[in-house]
C-alpha positions as CSV (number, residue, x, y, z in Angstrom):
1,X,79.7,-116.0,65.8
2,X,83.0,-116.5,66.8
3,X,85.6,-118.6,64.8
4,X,88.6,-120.3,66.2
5,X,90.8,-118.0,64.0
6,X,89.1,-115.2,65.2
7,X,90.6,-116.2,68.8
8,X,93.6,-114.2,70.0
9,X,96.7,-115.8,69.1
10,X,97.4,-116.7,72.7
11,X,94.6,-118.4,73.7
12,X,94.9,-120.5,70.4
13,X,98.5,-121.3,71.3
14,X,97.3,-122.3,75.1
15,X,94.6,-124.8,72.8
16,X,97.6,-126.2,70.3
17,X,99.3,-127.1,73.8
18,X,96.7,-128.6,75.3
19,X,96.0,-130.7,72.4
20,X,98.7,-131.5,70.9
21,X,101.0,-134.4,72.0
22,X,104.7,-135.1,72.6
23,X,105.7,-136.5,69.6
24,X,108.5,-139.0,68.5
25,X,109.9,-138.3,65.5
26,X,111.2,-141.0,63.8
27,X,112.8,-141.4,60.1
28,X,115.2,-144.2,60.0
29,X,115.0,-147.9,60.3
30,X,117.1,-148.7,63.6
31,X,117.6,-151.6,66.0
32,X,117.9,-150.8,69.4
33,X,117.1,-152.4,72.5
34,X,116.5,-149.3,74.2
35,X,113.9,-148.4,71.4
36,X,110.3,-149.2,72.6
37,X,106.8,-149.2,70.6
38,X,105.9,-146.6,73.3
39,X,107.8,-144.1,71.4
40,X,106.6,-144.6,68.4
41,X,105.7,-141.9,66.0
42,X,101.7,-141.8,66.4
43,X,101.4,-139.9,62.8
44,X,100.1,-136.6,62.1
45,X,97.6,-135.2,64.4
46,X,94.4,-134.1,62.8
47,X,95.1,-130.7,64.1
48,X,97.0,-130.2,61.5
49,X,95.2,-131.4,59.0
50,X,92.1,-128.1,59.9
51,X,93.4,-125.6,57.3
52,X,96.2,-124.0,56.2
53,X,96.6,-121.4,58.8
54,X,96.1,-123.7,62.1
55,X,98.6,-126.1,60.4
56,X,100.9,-123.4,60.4
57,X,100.3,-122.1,63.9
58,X,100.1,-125.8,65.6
59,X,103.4,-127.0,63.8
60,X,105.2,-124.6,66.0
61,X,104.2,-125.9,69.0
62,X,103.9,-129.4,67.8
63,X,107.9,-129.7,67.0
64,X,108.6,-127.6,69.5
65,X,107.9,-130.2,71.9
66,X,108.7,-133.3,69.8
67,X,111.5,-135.7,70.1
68,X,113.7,-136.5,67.6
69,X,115.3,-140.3,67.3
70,X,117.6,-140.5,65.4
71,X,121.0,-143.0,64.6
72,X,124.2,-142.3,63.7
73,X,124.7,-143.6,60.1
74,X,126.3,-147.2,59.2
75,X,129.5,-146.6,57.0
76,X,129.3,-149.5,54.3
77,X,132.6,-151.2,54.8
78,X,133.7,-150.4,51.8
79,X,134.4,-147.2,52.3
80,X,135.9,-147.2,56.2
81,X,139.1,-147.0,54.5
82,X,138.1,-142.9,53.4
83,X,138.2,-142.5,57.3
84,X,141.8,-142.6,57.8
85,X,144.6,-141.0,56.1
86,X,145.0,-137.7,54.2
87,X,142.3,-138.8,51.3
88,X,138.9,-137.3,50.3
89,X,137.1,-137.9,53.2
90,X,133.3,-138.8,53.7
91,X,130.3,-136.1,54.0
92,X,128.3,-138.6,56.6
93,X,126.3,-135.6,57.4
94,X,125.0,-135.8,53.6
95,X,123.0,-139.2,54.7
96,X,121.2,-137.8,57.6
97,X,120.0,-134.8,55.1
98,X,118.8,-137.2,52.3
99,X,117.2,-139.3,55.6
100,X,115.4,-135.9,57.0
101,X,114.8,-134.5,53.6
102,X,111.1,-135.2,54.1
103,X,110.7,-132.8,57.2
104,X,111.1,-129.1,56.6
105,X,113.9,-127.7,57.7
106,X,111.9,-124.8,59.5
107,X,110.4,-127.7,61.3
108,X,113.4,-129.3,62.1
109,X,115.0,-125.9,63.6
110,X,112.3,-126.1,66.5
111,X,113.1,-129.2,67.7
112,X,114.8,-129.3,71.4
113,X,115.1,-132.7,71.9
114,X,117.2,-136.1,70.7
115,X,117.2,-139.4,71.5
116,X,120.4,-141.2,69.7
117,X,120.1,-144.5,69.9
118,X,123.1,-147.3,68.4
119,X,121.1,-148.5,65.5
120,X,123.4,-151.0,64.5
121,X,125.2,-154.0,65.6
122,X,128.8,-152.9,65.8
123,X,131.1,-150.4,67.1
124,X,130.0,-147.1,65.4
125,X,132.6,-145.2,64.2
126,X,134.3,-141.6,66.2
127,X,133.2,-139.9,62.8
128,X,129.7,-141.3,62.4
129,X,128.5,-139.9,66.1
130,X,130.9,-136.3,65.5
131,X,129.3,-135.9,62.3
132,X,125.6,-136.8,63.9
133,X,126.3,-134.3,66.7
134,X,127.7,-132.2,63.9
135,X,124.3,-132.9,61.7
136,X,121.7,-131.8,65.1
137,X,123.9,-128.5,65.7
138,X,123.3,-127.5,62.2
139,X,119.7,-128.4,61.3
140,X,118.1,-128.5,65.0
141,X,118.1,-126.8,67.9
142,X,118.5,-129.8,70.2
143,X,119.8,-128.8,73.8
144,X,119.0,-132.2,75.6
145,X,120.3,-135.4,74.1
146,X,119.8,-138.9,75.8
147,X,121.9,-141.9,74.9
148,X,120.4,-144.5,74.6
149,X,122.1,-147.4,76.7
150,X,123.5,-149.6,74.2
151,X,125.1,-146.4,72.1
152,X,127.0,-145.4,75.4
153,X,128.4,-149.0,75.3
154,X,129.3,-149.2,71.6
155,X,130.8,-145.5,72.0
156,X,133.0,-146.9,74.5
157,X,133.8,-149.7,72.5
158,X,135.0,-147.4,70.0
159,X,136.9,-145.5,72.7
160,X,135.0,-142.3,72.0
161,X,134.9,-140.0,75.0
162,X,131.4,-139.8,76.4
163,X,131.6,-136.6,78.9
164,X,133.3,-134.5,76.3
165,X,131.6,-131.0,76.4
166,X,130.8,-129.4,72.8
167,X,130.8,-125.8,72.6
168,X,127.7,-125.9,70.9
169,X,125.9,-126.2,74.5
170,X,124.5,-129.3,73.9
171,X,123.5,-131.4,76.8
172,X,124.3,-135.2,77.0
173,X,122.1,-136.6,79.2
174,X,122.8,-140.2,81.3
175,X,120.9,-143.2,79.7
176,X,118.8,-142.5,83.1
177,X,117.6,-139.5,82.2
178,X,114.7,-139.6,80.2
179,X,113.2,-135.9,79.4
């Protein structure tokens, strides 16, 4: 009799990409009217749940095809003033690693794709999306990124310059682009 582990390794990743969907990956509480319960995160797929081994295997393929959405961080106002000037200055990258904490970091490294979205109210800050951009260069491997509509209009509020290349490779991708 043969076992599904017993399968060549090919044929069970062919299976784990059949089977397993795009996923939206989703860790912080965020308002956006570009944000729609379509995307939202469906849970863990049962796949994953078989044994140790599959869940191992199918992880790879499942973050390798998820989609991360994700915010740049809200500075309380009490603290903008760290922004400017020559004083300490602010680790906002240290939010989004308590935020993430929860997902492995070997998970997190597969992960291609970004959706940032505004996920707040206001203007974000120039340092608040750098250190975001910052935060997916370092933990992901994200090469698409869309903007969600209303970020690209509070970026420009904030007089941030959109088409900016990074030298990280990362592609910015028009709010009409969805991947």
């Amino acid at each position: 009799m043969t076992t599904f582990l017993s399968l060549p390794l090919e044929i069970r990743e062919i299976i784990y990409n059949l089977t397993l969907p795009v996923q939206q990956l989703k860790v912080q509480a965020f308002c956006d009217q570009a944000w729609s319960d379509a995307e939202k995160p469906a849970g863990i797929p049962g796949l994953l749940l078989v044994n140790k081994a599959v869940s191992e295997e199918a992880a790879t393929v499942f973050y390798s095809r998820a989609v991360l959405n994700i915010a740049p961080l809200r500075i309380p106002p009490y603290l903008s003033h760290s922004l400017g000037g020559d004083g300490a200055k602010l680790n906002l990258a240290f939010g989004l690693d308590i935020e993430f904490a929860s997902v492995p970091r070997r998970h997190l490294q597969r992960i291609t794709r970004s959706h940032i979205y505004s996920g707040q109210h206001d203007a974000i800050s120039a340092e608040a999306y750098e250190a975001l951009l910052r935060w997916l260069v370092e933990n992901t491997a994200v090469q698409t990124i869309y903007l969600s509509p209303r970020l690209m209009t509070r970026l420009r509020g904030a007089r941030v310059d959109t088409s900016a290349t990074s030298p990280s490779s990362i592609a910015a991708v028009g709010s009409d682009a969805h991947t």
